[in-house]
C-alpha positions as CSV (number, residue, x, y, z in Angstrom):
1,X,-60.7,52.3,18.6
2,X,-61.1,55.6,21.0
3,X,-61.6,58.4,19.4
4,X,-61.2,61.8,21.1
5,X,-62.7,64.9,19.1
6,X,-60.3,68.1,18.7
7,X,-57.6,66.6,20.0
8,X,-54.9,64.5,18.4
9,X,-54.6,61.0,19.8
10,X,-52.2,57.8,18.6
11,X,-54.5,55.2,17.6
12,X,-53.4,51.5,17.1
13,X,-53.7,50.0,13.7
14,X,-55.8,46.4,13.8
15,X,-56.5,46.1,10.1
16,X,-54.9,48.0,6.8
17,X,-54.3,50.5,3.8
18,X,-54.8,53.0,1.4
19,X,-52.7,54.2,-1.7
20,X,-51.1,57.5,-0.5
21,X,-49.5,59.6,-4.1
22,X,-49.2,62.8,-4.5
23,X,-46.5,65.3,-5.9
24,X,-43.6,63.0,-7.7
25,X,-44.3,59.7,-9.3
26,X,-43.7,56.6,-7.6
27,X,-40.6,54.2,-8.3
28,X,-40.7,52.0,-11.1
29,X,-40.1,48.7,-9.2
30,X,-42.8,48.8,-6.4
31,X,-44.9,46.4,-8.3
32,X,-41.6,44.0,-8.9
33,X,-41.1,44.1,-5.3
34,X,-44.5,43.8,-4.2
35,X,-44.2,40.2,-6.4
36,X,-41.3,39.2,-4.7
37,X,-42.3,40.1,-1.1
38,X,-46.3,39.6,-0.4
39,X,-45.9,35.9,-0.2
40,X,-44.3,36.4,3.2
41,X,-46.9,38.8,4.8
42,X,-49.6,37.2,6.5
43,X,-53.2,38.2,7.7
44,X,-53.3,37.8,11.6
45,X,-57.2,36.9,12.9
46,X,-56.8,37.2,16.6
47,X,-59.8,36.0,19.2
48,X,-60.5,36.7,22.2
49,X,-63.5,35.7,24.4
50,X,-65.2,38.7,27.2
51,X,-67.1,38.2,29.9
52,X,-70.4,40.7,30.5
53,X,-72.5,40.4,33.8
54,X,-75.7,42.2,32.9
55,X,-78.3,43.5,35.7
56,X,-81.9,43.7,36.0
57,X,-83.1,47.3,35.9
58,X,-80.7,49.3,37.8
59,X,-79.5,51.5,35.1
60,X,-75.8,50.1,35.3
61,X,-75.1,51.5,38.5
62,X,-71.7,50.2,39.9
63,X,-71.6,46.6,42.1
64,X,-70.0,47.9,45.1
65,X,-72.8,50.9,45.2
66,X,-75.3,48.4,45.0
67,X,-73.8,46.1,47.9
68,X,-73.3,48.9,50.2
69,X,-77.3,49.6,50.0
70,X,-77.8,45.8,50.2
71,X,-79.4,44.7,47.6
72,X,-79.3,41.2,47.4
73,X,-77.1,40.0,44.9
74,X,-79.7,38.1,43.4
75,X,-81.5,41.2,42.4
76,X,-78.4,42.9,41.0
77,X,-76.8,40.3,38.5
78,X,-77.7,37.8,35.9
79,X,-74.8,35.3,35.2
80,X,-71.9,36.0,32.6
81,X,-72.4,36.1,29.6
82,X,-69.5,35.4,27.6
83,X,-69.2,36.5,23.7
84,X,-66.4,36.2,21.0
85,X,-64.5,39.5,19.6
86,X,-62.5,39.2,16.9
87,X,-59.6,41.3,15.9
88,X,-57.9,42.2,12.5
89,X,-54.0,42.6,11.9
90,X,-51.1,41.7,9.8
91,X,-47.5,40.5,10.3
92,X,-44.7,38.7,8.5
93,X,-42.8,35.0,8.3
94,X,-39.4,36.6,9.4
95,X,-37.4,33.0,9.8
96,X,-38.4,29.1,10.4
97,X,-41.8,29.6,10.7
98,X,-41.3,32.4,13.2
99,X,-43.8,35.6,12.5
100,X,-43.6,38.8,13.8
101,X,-46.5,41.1,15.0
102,X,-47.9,43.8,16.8
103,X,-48.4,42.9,20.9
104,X,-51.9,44.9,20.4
105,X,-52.7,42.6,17.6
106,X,-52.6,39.5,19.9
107,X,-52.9,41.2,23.7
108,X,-56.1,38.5,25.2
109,X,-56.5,36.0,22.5
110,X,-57.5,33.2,23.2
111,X,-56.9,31.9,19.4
112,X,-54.6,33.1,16.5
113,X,-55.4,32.2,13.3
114,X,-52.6,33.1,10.7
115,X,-53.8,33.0,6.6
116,X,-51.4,33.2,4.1
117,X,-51.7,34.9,0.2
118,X,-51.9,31.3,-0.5
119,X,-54.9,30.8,1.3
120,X,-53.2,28.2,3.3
121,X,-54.2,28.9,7.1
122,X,-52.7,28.1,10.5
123,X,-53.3,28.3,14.2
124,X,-50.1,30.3,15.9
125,X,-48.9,29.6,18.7
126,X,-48.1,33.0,20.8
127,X,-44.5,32.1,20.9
128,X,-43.8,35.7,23.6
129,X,-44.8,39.4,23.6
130,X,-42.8,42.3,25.0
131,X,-45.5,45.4,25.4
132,X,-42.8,47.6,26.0
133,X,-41.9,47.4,22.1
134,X,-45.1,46.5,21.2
135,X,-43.9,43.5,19.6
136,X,-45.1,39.8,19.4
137,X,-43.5,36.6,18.2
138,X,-45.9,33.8,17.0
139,X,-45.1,30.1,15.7
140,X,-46.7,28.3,13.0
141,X,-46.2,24.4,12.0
142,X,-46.0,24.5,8.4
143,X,-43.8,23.6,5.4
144,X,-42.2,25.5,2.7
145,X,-43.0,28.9,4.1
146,X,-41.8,32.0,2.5
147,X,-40.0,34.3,4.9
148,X,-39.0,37.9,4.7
149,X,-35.6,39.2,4.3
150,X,-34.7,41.8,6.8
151,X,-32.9,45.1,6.6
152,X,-30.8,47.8,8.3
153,X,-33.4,50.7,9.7
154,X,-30.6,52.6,10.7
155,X,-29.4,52.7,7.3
156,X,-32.4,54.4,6.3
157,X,-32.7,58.5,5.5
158,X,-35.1,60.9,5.9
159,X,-36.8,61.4,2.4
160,X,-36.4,57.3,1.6
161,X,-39.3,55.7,-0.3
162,X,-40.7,52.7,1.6
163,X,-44.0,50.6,1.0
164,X,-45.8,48.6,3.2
165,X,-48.2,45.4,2.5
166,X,-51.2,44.7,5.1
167,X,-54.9,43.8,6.2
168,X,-56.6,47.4,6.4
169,X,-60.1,46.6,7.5
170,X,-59.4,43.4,6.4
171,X,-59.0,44.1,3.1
172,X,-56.0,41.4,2.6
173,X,-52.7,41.9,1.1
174,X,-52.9,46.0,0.2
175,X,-50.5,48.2,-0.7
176,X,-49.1,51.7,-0.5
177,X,-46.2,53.4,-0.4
178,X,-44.5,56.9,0.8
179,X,-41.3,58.3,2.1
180,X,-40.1,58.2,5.8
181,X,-41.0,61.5,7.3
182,X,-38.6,61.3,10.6
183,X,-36.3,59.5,12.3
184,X,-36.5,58.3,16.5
185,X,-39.9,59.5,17.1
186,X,-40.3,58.9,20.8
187,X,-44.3,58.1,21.1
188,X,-45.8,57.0,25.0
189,X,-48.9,55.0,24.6
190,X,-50.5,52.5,26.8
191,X,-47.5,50.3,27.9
192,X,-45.4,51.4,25.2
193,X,-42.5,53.6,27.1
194,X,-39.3,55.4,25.3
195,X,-37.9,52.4,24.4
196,X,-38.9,52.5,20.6
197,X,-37.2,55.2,18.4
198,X,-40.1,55.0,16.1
199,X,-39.6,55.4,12.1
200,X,-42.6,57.9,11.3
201,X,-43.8,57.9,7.5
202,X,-46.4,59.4,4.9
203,X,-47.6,55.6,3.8
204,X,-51.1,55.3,4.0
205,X,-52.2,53.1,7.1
206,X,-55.0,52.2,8.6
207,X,-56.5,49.5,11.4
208,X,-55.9,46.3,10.5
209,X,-52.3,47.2,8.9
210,X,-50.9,46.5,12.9
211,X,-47.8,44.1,12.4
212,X,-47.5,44.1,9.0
213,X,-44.2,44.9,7.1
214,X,-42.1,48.4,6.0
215,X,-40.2,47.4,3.1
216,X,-37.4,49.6,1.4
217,X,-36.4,49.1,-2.6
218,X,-34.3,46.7,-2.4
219,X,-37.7,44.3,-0.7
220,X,-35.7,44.5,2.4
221,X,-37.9,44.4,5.8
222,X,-37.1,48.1,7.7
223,X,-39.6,48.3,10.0
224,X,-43.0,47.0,11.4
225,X,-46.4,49.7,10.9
226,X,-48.0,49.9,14.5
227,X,-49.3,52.8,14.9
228,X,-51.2,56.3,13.3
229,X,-51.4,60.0,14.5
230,X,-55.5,60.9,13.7
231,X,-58.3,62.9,15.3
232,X,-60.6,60.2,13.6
233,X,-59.4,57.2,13.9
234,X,-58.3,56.7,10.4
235,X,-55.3,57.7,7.9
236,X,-54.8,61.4,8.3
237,X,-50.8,61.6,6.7
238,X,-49.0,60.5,10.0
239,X,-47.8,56.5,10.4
240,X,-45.6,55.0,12.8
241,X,-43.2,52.2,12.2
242,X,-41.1,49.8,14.7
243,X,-37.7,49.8,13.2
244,X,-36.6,46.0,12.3
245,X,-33.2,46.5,14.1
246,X,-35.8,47.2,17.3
247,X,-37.8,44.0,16.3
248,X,-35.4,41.5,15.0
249,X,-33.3,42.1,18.5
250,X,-36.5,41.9,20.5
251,X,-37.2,38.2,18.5
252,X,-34.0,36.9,19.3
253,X,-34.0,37.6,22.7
254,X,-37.1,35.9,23.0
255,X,-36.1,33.1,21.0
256,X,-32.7,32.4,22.6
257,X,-34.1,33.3,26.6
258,X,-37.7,33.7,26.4
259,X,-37.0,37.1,27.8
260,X,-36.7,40.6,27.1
261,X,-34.1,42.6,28.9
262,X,-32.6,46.3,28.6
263,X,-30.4,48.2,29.7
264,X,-30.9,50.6,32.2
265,X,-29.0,53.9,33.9
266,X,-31.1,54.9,36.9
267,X,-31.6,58.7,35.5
268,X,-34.1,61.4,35.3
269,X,-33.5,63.6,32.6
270,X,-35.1,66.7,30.8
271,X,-34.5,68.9,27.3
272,X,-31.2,71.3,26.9
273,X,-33.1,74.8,26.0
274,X,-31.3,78.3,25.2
275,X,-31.3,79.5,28.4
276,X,-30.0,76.2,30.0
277,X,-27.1,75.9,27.6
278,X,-26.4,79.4,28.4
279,X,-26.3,78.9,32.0
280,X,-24.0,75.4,31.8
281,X,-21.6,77.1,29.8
282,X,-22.8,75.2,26.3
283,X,-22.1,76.3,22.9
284,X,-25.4,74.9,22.0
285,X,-29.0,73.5,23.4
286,X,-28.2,69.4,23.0
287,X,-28.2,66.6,24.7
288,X,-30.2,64.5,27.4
289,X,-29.9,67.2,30.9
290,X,-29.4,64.8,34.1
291,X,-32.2,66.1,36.9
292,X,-31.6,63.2,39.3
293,X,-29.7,59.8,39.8
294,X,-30.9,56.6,41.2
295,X,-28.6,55.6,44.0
296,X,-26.9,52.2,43.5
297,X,-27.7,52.3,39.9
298,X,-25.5,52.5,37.0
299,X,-25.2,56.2,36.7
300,X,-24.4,56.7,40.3
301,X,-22.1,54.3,39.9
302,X,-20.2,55.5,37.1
303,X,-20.1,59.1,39.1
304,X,-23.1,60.8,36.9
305,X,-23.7,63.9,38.9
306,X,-27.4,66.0,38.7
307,X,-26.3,68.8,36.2
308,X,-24.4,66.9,33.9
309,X,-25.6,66.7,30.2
310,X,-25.3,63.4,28.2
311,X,-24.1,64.4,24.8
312,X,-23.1,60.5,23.7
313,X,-23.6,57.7,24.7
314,X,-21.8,54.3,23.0
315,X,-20.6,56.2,20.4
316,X,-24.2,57.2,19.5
317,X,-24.9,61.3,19.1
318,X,-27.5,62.2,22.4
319,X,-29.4,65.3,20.4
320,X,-32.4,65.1,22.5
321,X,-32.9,63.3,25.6
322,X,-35.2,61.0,24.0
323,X,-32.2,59.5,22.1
324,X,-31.2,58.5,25.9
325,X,-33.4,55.7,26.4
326,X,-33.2,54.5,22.4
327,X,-29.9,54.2,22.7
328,X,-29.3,52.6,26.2
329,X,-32.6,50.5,26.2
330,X,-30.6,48.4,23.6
331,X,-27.8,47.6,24.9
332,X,-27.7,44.6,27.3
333,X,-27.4,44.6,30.8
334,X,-23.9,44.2,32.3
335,X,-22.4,45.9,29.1
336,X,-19.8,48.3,29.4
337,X,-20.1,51.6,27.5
338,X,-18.4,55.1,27.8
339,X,-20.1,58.6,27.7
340,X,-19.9,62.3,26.9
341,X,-20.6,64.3,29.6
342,X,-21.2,68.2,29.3
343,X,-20.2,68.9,33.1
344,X,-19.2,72.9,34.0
345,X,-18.7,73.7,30.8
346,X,-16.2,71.0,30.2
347,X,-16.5,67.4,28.2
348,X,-15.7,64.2,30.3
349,X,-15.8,60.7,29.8
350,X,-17.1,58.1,32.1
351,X,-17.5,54.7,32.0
352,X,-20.5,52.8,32.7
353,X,-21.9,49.0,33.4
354,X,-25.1,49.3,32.5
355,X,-28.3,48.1,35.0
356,X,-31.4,46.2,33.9
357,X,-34.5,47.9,33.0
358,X,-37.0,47.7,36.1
359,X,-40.1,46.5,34.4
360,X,-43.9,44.8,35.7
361,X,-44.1,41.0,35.2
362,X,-46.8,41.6,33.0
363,X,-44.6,43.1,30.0
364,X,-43.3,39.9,29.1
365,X,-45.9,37.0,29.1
366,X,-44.1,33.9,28.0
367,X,-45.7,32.0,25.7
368,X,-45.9,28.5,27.7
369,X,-47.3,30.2,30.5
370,X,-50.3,32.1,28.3
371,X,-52.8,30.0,30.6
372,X,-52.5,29.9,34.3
373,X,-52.4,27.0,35.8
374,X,-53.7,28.7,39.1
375,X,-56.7,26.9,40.3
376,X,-58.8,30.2,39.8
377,X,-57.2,31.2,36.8
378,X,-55.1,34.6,38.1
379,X,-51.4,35.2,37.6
380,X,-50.2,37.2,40.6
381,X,-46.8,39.3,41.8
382,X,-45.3,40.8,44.1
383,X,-45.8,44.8,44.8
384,X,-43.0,46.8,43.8
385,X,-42.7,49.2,46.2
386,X,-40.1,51.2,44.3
387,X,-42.3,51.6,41.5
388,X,-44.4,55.4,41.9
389,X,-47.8,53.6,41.0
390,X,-47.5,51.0,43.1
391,X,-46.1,53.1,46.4
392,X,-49.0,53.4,48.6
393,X,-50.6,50.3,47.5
394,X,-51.8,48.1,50.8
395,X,-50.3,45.2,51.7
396,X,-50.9,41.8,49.5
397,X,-50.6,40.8,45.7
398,X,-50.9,42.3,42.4
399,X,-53.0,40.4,40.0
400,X,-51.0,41.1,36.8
401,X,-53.2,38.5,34.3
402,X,-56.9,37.1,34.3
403,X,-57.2,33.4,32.2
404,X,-60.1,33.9,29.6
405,X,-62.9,31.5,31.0
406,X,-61.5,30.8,34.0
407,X,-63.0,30.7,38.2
408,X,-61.9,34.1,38.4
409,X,-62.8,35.9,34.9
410,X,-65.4,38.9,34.8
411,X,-64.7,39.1,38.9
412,X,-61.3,39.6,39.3
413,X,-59.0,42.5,37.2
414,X,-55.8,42.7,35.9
415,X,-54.0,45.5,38.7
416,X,-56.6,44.0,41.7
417,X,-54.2,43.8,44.8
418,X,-55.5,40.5,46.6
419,X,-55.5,41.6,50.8
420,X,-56.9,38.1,52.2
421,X,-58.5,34.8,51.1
422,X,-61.7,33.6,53.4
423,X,-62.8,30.3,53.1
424,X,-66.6,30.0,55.9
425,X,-64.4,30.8,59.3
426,X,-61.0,30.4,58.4
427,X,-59.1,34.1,57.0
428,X,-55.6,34.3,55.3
429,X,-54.0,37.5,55.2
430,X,-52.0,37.6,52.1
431,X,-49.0,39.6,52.3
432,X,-46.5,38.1,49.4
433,X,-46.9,36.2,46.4
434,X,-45.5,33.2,49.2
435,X,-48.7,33.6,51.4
436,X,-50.7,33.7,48.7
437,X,-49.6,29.8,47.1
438,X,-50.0,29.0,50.6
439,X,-53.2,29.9,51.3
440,X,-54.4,28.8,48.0
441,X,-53.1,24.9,48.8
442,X,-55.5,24.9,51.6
443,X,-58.3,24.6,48.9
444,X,-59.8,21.9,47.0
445,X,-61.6,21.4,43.7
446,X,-65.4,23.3,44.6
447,X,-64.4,24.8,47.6
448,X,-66.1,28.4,47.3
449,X,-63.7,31.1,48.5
450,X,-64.0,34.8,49.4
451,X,-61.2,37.0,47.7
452,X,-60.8,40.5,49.7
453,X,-59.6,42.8,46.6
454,X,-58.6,46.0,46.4
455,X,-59.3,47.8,43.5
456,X,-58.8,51.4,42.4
457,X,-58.5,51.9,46.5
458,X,-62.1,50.8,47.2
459,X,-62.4,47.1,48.9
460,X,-64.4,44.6,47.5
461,X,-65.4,40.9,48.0
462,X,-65.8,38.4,45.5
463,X,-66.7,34.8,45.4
464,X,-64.1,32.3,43.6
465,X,-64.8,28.3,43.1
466,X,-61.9,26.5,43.2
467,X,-61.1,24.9,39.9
């Protein structure tokens, strides 16, 4: 885990917990439910294998330095050497022999082992993962499995007592317990984007507790610990939960379609303050503040004008404009929902079909299609030229995922943009994901290929065999 001094930094769990009591005295029944609930939480041992190309005496100084001085390449690298990292997490049986985890738990792995309090053990299958929610769904073959029984997180208050059962540091099958501390906690780390109103909690959590279950008192499944708020890495009073209405929809989608989709206005949007109520003739500061509309999308559709204020949306209070993107990221796309609009002073109603979230091929890796079955072992896309990041981005294709052990692992990188394929005196400019399968088909099993990348902006050439 990265650890940044003086300066508060989320930090993903990978392995578990630590009793958190203090003030008032716990309820009476944790321990009953703790009996009637651990069965169904499992320990998640995740592997992964990495690639490391060492060199001989040059300090680490970067490849494409050393090329450009031309050093022969025979000087600069020693082959790949390839260890096995492990990884610690949690996660539950939510229904036939389905189990929900963390995406971070599972991101790379090459093997999922899943262990039960019963020391039976299984190998998961990686049945889909949606980064966005940070949510993964894996499959066991198994028999007489206990499962969870899920509840309503949006039932829950501010002040309820939850406790949560996990792997922290791989000690298995902990417990703690504490209160939820907040409500729709928006939280933007690595891929994870708005679409999560988190629960946040005082329950003691540490690494390894990633995936594993937020029960209420009735043993009822609320929410899914991913995340803590530390300067060191470890427990400091500030846990993160995935609310189970968040999770269970995101499973079922997944299950039913092998897809995640959202919904999606086409908006930019900013905070209601004092002075800005003031000035648009509010009795109060609230609300998501409409800066700009996409054109063709669903709020320019439904005649959302910049200036307007979003003060509900489906029937749903919009305090901040956080609540925006909770609330509209789960409905479905093509849904019909009306609004409350704060426009001159006035409140209007407009009707909108909502879009479907934008999002990379990347954020949704289907679980058939873990391994490429790309003769060098890449998954790549098209460049979406709409998306900020990818704007000025040359001509070619976007590697979004890099097969463990495969032709092209520990050379090429997830978010290299492939520009041409050479093979001795023959050159394929690759301009689409179509010239691309094209010029690969030219190849054969051994053929050795040249792969013009650009990465970071800086071109580079690396040698691929043909697998």
């Amino acid at each position: 885990m990265k650890i940044i001094k003086n300066t508060l930094t989320i930090f993903f769990l990978s392995i578990f917990i630590v009793p958190n009591i203090s003030g008032s005295s716990l309820p009476e029944n944790i321990s009953e439910l703790v009996e009637d609930t651990a069965a169904a939480v499992v320990n998640i041992t995740s592997k992964k294998e990495i690639s490391q190309r060492q060199s001989y005496g040059y300090g680490g100084i970067p490849d494409e330095m050393l090329e450009r001085f031309g050093i022969p390449r025979q000087f600069r690298e020693m082959p790949q050497q390839k260890r096995e990292a492990v990884s610690y997490g949690s996660g539950f049986i939510l229904k036939d022999n389905y189990i929900l985890t963390n995406f971070h738990v599972v991101e790379d792995a090459t093997e999922v082992i899943v262990s039960l309090s019963d020391r039976r053990e299984f190998i998961a299958e990686i049945v889909g993962v949606d980064p966005l929610s940070d949510l993964a769904l894996l499959k066991v073959e198994g028999k007489n499995l206990p499962q969870v029984v899920t509840g309503n997180s949006d039932d829950l208050k501010v002040g309820d007592w939850v406790v949560a059962i996990g792997s922290p540091f791989s000690f298995d099958f902990s417990v703690t317990a504490g209160i939820v501390s907040a409500k729709g906690r928006s939280i933007q780390n690595n891929n994870i984007g708005n679409y999560v109103p988190f629960l946040q909690t005082d329950v003691a959590i540490n690494p390894g507790n990633s995936g594993g279950p937020l029960f209420d008192l009735d043993g009822k499944v609320v929410g899914i610990n991913s995340q803590i708020y530390s300067r060191s890495g470890g427990y400091q009073g500030l846990a993160f939960a995935i609310p189970i209405n968040v999770a269970v929809d995101v499973a079922n989608q997944i299950i039913d379609k092998g897809e995640v989709s959202r919904g999606y206005l086409g908006v930019r949007m900013s905070e209601v303050d004092s002075d800005l109520a003031d000035a648009l003739g509010m009795s109060k500061p609230y609300g998501a503040l409409i800066n700009d509309v996409e054109e063709g999308e669903s709020a320019d559709n439904a005649g959302l004008l910049p200036g307007d204020v979003i003060i509900e949306f489906d029937n749903k209070e919009i305090k901040f404009s956080s609540d925006l993107p909770h609330v509209v990221g789960q409905i479905q796309p093509k849904t019909k929902a009306v609004a409350k609009v704060i426009r001159n002073g006035e409140e209007i109603k407009l009707k909108f079909t909502l879009g479907e979230l934008p999002v990379n091929s990347e954020s949704f890796v289907p679980a058939k299609s873990q391994n490429s079955e790309d003769p060098i072992g890449i998954k790549v896309d098209e460049i979406d030229r709409d998306n900020p990041s990818m704007s000025n981005l040359p001509d070619g294709v976007i590697v979004s995922r890099v097969d463990p052990g495969s032709p092209a692992s520990g050379k090429v990188n997830r978010g290299d943009v492939i520009t041409m394929i050479q093979y001795k005196d023959k050159k394929y400019d690759i301009f689409d994901t179509d010239s691309y399968e094209e010029a690969i088909d030219n190849f054969t099993s051994g053929n050795k290929i040249a792969l013009h990348l650009n990465r970071n902006g800086s071109r580079i050439i690396r040698p691929i065999t043909i697998n």
